[in-house]
Structure formats: C-alpha cells, structure tokens
PADREN-247212 format. One record per residue: residue number from 1; x, y, z of N, C-alpha, C, O, CB in turn. Coordinates in nm, 3 decimals. Glycine has a CB too. Example, Ala and Ser with C-alpha at 12.3 -4.5 7.8 and 13.67 -1.06 7.14 Angstrom:
PADREN-247212
+------+---------+---------+---------+---------+----------+---------+---------+---------+---------+---------+---------+---------+---------+----------+---------+
! gumi !  n.east ! n.north !    n.up ! ca.east ! ca.north !   ca.up !  c.east ! c.north !    c.up !  o.east ! o.north !    o.up ! cb.east ! cb.north !   cb.up !
+------+---------+---------+---------+---------+----------+---------+---------+---------+---------+---------+---------+---------+---------+----------+---------+
!    1 !   1.319 !  -0.569 !   0.780 !   1.230 !   -0.450 !   0.780 !   1.320 !  -0.330 !   0.780 !   1.424 !  -0.332 !   0.846 !   1.131 !   -0.447 !   0.905 !
!    2 !   1.285 !  -0.225 !   0.708 !   1.367 !   -0.106 !   0.714 !   1.290 !   0.003 !   0.787 !   1.341 !   0.114 !   0.804 !   1.408 !   -0.060 !   0.572 !
+------+---------+---------+---------+---------+----------+---------+---------+---------+---------+---------+---------+---------+---------+----------+---------+
***
This chain:
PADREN-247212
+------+---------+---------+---------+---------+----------+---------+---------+---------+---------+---------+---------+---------+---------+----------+---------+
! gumi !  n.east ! n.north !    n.up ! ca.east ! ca.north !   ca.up !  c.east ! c.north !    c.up !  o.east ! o.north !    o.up ! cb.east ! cb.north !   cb.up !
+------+---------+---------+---------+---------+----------+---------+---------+---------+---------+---------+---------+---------+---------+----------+---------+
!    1 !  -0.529 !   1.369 !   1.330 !  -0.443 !    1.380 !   1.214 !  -0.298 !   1.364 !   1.258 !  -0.234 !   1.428 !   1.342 !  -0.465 !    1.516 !   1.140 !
!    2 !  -0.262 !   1.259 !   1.179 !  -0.078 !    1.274 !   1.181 !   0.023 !   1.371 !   1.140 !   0.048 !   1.380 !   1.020 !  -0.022 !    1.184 !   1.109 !
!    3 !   0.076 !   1.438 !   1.216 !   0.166 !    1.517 !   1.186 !   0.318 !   1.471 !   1.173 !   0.385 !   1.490 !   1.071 !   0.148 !    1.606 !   1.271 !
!    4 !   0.361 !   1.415 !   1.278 !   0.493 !    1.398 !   1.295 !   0.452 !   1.222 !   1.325 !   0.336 !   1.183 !   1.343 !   0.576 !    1.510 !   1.428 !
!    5 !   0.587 !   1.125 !   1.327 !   0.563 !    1.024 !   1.400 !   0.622 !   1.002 !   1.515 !   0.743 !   1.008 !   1.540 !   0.575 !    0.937 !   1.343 !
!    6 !   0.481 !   0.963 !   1.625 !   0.528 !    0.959 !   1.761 !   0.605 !   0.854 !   1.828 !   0.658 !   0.851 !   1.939 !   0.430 !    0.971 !   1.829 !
!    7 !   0.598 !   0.755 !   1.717 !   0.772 !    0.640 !   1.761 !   0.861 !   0.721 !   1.767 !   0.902 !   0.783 !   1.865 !   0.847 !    0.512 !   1.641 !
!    8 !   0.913 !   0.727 !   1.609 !   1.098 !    0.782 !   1.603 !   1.092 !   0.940 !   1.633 !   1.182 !   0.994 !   1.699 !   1.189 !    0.760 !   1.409 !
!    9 !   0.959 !   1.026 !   1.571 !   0.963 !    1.171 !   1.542 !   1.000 !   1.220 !   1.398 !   1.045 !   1.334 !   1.388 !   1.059 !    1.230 !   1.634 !
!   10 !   0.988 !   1.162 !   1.311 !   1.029 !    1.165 !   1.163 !   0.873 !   1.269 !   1.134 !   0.757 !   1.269 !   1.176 !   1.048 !    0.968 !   1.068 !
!   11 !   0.957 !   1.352 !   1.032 !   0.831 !    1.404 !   1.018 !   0.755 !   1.405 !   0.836 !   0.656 !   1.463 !   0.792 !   0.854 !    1.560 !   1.086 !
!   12 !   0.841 !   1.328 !   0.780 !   0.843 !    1.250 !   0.639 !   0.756 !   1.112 !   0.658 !   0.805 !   1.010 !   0.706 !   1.014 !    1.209 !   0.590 !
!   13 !   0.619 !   1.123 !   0.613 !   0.559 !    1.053 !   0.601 !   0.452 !   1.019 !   0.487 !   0.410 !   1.108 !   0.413 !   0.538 !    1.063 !   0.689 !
!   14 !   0.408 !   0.878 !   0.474 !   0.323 !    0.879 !   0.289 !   0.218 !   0.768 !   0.371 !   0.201 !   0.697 !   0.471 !   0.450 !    0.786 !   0.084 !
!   15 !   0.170 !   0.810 !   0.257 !  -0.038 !    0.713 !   0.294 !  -0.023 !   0.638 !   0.151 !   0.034 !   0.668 !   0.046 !  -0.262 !    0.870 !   0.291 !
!   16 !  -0.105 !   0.514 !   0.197 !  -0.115 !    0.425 !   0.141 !  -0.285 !   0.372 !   0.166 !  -0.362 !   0.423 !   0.246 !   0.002 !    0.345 !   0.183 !
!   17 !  -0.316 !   0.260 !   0.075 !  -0.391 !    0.150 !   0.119 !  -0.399 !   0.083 !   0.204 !  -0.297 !   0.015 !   0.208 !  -0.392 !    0.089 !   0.074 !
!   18 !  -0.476 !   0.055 !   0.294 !  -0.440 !   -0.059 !   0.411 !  -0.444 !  -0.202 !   0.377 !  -0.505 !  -0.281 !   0.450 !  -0.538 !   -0.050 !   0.529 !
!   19 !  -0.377 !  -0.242 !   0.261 !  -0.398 !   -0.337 !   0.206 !  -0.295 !  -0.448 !   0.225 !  -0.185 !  -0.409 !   0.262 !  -0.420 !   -0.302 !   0.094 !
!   20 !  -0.307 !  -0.544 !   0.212 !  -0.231 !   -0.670 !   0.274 !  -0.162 !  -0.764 !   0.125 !  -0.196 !  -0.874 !   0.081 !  -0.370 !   -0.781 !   0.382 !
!   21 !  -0.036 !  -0.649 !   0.068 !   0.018 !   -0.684 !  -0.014 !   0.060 !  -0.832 !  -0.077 !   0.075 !  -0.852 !  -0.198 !   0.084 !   -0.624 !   0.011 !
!   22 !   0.078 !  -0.941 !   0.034 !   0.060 !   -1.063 !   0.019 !  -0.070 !  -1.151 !  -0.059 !  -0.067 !  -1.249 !  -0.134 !   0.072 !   -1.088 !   0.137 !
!   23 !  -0.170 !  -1.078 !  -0.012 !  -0.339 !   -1.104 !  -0.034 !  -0.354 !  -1.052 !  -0.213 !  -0.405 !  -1.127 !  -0.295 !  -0.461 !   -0.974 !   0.104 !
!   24 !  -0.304 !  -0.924 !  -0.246 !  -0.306 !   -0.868 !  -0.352 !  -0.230 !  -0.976 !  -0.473 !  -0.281 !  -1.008 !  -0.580 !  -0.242 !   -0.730 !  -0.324 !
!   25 !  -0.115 !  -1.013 !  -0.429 !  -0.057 !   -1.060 !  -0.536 !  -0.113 !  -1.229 !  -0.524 !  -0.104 !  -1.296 !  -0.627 !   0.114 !   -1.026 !  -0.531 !
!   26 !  -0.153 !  -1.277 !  -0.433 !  -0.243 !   -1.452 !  -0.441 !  -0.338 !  -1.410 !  -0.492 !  -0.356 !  -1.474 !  -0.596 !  -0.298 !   -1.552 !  -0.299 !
!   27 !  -0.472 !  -1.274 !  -0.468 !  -0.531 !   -1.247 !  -0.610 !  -0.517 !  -1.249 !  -0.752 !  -0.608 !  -1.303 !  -0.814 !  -0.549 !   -1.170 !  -0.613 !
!   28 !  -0.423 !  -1.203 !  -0.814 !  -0.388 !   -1.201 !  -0.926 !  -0.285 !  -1.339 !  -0.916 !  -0.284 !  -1.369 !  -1.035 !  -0.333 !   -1.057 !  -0.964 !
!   29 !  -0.224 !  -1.411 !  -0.867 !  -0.197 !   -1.531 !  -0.912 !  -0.254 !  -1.644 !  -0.932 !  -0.237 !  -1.735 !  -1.013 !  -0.135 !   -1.556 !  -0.869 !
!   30 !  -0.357 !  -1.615 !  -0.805 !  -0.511 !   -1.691 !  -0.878 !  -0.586 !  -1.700 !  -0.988 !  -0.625 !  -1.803 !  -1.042 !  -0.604 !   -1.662 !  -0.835 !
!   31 !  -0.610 !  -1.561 !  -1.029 !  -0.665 !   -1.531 !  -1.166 !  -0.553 !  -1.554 !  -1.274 !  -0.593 !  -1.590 !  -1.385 !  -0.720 !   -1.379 !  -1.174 !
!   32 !  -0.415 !  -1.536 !  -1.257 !  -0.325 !   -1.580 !  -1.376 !  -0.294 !  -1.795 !  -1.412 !  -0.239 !  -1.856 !  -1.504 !  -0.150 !   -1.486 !  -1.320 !
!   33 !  -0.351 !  -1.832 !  -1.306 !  -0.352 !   -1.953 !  -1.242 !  -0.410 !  -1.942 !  -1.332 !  -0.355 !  -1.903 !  -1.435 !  -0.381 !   -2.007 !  -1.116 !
!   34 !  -0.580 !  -1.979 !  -1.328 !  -0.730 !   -2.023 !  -1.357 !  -0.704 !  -1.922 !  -1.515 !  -0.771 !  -1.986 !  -1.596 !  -0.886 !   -1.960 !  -1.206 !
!   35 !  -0.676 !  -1.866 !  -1.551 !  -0.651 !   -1.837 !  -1.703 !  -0.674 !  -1.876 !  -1.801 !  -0.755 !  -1.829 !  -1.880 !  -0.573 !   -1.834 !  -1.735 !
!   36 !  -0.596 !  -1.986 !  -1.816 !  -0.610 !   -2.077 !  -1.929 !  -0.752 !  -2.190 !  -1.919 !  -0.791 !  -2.252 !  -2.018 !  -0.461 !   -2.162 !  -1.932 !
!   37 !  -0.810 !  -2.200 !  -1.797 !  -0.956 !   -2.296 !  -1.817 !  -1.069 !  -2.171 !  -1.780 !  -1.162 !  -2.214 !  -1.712 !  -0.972 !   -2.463 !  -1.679 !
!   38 !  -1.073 !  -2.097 !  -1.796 !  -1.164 !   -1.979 !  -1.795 !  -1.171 !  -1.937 !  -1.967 !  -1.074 !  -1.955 !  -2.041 !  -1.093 !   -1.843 !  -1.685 !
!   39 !  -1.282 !  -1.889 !  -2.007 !  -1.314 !   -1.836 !  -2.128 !  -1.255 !  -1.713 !  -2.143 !  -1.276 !  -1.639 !  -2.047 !  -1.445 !   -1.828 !  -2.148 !
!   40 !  -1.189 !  -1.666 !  -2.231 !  -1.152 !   -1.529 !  -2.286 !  -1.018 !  -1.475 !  -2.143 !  -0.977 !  -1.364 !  -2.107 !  -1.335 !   -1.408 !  -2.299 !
!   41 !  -0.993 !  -1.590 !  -2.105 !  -0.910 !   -1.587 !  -1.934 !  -1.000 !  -1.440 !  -1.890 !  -0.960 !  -1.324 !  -1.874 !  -0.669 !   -1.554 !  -1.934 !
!   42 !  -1.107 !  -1.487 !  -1.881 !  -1.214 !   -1.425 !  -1.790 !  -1.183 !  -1.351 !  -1.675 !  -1.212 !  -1.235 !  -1.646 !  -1.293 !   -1.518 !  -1.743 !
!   43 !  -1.090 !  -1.475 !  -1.587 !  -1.040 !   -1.480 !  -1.458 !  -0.959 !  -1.380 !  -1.373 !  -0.956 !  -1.346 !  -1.255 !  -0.976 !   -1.573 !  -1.462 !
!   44 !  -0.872 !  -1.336 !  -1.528 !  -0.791 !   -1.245 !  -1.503 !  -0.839 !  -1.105 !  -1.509 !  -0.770 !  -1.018 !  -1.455 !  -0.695 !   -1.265 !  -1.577 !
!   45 !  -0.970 !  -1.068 !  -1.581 !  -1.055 !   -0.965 !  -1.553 !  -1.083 !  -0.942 !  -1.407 !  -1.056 !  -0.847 !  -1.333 !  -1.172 !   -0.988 !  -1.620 !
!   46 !  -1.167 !  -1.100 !  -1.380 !  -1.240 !   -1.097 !  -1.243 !  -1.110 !  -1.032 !  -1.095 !  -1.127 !  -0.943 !  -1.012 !  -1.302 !   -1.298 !  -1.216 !
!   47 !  -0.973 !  -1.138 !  -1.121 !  -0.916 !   -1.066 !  -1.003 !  -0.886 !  -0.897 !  -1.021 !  -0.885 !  -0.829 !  -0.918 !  -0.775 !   -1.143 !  -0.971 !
!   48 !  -0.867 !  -0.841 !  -1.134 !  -0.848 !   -0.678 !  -1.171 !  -0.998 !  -0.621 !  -1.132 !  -1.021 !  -0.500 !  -1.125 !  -0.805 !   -0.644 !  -1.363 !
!   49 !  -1.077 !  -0.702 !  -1.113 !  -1.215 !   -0.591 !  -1.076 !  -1.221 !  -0.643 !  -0.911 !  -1.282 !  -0.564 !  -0.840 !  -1.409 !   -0.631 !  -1.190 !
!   50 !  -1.175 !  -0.745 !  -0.850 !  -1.153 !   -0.793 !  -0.729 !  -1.054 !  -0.664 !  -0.633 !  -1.081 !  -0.596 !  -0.533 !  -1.074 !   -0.948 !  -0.758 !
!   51 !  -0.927 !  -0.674 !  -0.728 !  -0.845 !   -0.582 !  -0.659 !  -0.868 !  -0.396 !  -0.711 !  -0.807 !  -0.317 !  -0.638 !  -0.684 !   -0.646 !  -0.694 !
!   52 !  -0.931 !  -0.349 !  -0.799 !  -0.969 !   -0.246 !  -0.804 !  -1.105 !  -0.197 !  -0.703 !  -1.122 !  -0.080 !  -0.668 !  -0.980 !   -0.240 !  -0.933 !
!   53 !  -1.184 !  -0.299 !  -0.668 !  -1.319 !   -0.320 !  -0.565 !  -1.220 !  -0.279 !  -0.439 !  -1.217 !  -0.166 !  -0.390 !  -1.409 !   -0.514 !  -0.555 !
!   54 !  -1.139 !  -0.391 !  -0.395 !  -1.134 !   -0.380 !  -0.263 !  -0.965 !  -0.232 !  -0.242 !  -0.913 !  -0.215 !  -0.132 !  -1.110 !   -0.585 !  -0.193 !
!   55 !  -0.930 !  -0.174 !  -0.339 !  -0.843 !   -0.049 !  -0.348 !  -0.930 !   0.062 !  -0.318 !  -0.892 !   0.159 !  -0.252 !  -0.774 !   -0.029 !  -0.490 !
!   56 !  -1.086 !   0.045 !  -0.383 !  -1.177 !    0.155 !  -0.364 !  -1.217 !   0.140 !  -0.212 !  -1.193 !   0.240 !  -0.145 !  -1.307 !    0.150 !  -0.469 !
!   57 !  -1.279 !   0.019 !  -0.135 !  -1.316 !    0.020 !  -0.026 !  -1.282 !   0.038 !   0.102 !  -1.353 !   0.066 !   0.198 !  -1.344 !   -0.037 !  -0.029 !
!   58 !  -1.074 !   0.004 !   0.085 !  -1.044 !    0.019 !   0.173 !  -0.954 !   0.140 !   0.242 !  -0.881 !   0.209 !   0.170 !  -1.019 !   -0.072 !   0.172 !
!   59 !  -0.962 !   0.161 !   0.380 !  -0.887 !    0.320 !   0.426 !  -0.783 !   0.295 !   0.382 !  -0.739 !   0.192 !   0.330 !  -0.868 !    0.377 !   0.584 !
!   60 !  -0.739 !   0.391 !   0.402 !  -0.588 !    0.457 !   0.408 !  -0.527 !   0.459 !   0.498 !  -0.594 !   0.458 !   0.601 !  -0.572 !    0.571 !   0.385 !
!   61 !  -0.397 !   0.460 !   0.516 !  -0.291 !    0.461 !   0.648 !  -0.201 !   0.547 !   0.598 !  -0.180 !   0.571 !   0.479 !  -0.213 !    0.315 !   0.695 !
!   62 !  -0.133 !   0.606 !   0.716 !  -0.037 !    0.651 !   0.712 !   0.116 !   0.573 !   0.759 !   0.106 !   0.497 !   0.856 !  -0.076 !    0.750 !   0.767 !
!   63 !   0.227 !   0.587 !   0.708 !   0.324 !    0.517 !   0.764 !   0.445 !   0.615 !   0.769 !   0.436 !   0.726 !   0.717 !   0.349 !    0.387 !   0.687 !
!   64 !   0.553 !   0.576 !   0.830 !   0.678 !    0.670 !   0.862 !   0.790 !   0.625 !   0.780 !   0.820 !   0.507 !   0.798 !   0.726 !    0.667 !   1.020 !
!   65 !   0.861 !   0.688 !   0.693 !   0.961 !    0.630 !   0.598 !   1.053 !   0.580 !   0.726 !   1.111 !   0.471 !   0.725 !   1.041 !    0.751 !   0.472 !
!   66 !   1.057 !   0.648 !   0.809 !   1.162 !    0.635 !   0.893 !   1.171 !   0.551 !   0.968 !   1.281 !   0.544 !   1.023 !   1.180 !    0.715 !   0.951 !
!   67 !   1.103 !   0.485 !   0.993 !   1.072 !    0.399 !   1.117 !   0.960 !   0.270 !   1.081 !   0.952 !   0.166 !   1.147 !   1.003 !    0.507 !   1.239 !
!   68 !   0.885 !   0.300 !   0.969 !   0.809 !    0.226 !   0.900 !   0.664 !   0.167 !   1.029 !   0.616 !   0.056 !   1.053 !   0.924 !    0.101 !   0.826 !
!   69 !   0.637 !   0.307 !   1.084 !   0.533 !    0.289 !   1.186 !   0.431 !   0.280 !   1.107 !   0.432 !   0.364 !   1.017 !   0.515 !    0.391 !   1.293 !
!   70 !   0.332 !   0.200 !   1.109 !   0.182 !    0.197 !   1.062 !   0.081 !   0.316 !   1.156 !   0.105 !   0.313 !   1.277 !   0.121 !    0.020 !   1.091 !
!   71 !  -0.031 !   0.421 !   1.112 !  -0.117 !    0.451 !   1.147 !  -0.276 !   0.456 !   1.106 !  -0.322 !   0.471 !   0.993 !  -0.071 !    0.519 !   1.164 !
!   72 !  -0.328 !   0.442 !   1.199 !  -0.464 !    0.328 !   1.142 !  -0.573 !   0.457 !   1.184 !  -0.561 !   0.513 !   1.293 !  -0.498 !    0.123 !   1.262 !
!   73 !  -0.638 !   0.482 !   1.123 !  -0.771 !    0.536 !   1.255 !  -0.820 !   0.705 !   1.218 !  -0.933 !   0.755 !   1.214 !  -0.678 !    0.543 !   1.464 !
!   74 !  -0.691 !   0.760 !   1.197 !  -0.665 !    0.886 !   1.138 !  -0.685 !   0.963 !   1.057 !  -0.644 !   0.932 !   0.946 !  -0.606 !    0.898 !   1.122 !
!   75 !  -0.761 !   1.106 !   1.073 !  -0.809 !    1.173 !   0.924 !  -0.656 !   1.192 !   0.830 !  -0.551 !   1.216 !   0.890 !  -0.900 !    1.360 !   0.956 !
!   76 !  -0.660 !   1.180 !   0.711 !  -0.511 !    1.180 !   0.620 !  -0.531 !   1.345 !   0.638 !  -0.620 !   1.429 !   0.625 !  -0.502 !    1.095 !   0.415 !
!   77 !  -0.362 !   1.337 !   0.683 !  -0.326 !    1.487 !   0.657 !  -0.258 !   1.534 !   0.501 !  -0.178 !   1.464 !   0.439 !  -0.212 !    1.524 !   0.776 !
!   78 !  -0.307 !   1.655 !   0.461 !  -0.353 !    1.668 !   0.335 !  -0.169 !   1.726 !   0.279 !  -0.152 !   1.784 !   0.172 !  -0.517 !    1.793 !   0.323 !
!   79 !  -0.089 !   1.705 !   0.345 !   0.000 !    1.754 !   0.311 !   0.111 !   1.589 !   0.294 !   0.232 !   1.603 !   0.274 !   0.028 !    1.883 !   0.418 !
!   80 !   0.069 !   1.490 !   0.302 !   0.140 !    1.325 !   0.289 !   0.079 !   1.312 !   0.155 !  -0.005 !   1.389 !   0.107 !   0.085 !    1.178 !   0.416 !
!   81 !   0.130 !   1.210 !   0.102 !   0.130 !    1.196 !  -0.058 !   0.131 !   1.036 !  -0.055 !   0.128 !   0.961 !   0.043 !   0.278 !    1.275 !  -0.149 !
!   82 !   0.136 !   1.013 !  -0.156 !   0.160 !    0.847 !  -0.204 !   0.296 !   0.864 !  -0.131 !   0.347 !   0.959 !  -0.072 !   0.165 !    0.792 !  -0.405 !
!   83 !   0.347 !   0.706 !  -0.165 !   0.473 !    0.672 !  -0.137 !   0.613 !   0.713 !  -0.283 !   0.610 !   0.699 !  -0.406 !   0.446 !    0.500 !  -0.100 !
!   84 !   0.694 !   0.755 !  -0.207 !   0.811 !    0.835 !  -0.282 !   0.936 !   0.751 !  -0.268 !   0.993 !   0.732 !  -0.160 !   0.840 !    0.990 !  -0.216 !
!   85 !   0.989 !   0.682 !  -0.428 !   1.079 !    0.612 !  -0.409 !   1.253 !   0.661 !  -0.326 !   1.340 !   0.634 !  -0.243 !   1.075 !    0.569 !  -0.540 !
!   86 !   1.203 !   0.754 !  -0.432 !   1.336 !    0.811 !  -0.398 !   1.316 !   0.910 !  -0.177 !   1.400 !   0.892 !  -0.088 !   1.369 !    0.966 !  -0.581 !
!   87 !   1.234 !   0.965 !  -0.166 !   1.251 !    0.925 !  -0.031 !   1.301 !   0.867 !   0.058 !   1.370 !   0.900 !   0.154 !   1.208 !    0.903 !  -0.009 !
!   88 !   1.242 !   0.733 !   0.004 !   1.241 !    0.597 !   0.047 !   1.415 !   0.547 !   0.088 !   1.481 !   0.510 !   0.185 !   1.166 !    0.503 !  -0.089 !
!   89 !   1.432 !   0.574 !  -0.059 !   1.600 !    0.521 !  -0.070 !   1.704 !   0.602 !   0.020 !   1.810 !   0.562 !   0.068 !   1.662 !    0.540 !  -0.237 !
!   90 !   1.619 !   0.784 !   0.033 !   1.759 !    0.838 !   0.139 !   1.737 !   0.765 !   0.277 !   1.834 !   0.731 !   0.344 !   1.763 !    1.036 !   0.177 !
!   91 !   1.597 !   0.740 !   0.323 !   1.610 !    0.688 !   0.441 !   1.691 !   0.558 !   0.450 !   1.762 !   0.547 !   0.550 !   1.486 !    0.673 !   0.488 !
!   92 !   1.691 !   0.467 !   0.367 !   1.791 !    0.333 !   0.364 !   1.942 !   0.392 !   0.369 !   2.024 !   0.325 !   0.431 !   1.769 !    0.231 !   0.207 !
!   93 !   1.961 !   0.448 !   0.341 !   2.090 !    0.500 !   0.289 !   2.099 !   0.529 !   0.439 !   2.124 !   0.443 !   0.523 !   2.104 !    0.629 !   0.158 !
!   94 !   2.075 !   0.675 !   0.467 !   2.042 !    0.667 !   0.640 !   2.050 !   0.593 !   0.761 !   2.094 !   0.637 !   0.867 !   1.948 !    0.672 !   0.659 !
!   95 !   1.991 !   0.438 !   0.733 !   1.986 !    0.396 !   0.818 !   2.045 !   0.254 !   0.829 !   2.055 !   0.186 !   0.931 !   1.885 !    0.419 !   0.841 !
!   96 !   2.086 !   0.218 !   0.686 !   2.147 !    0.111 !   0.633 !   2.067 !  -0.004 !   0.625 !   2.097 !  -0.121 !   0.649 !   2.255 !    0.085 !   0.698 !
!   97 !   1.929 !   0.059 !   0.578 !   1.860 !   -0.051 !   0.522 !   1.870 !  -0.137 !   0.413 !   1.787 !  -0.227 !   0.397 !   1.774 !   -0.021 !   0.509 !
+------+---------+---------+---------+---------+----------+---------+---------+---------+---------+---------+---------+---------+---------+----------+---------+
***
C-alpha cells in the first residue's frame, strides 16, 4: 500500500483508472464518427458500453499530485480518493505548472 510518494515524498495523493486517456477519447470519436451510418447512431451506445466495460475491468493506480508519479501493483489505500481539482491547482500554483 501507498502511503507517501517515494520519488518527491508528497504525501497528497488520488487513484484513478489505469486507463490510457488518449484510447478513451478515439473510442468515443469513433462511435461519434460512425453515427450518422449506424441505425438509431447505435455506435455511440456501443463505444459508452465499450468504455463503461473496460472502466469496470480495469485496476486502479495511484498517482502523486506532486510529482505526478504513477503507481501500478498496489492494494489502494483507503484513505486516497478520486482526483481533486482544486488540489490539483495548489500544486501548479506551487510549482508553476
């Protein structure tokens, strides 16, 4: 379990999907693509049950606002949350992201 991160030492961290945000949105631009020659734009169902399928299947990671370390492998520690915008933004501010 992740506690702290062992790059920077930040101890502000959020879990996510291990999902390959690039991949997510060519899903759904595929299905917004194929729309209009699909029946009832079918298509656009199919990628929303595509990307709700593979949200259910895949782990979770943990990452470091701070440092934006990926962790792979790890039971989620029950005290990390989704990702927090506003978090997010003091660390930029911080670091002049």
């Amino acid at each position: 379990m992740v506690d702290r991160c062992p790059a920077c030492g930040g101890g502000q961290l959020y879990v996510q999907r291990d999902f390959n945000q690039k991949m997510g949105l060519a899903v759904v631009v595929a299905g917004a693509v194929l729309a209009p020659f699909t029946p009832y734009y079918a298509s656009l169902f199919v990628a929303a049950l595509v990307d709700a399928s593979l949200y259910a299947l895949l782990p979770e990671i943990t990452i470091c606002y701070r440092c934006q370390a990926h962790f792979r492998g790890f039971t989620r520690n029950p005290a990390h949350q989704a990702f927090d915008l506003h978090t997010a933004e003091q660390y930029e501010v911080k670091t002049g992201r």
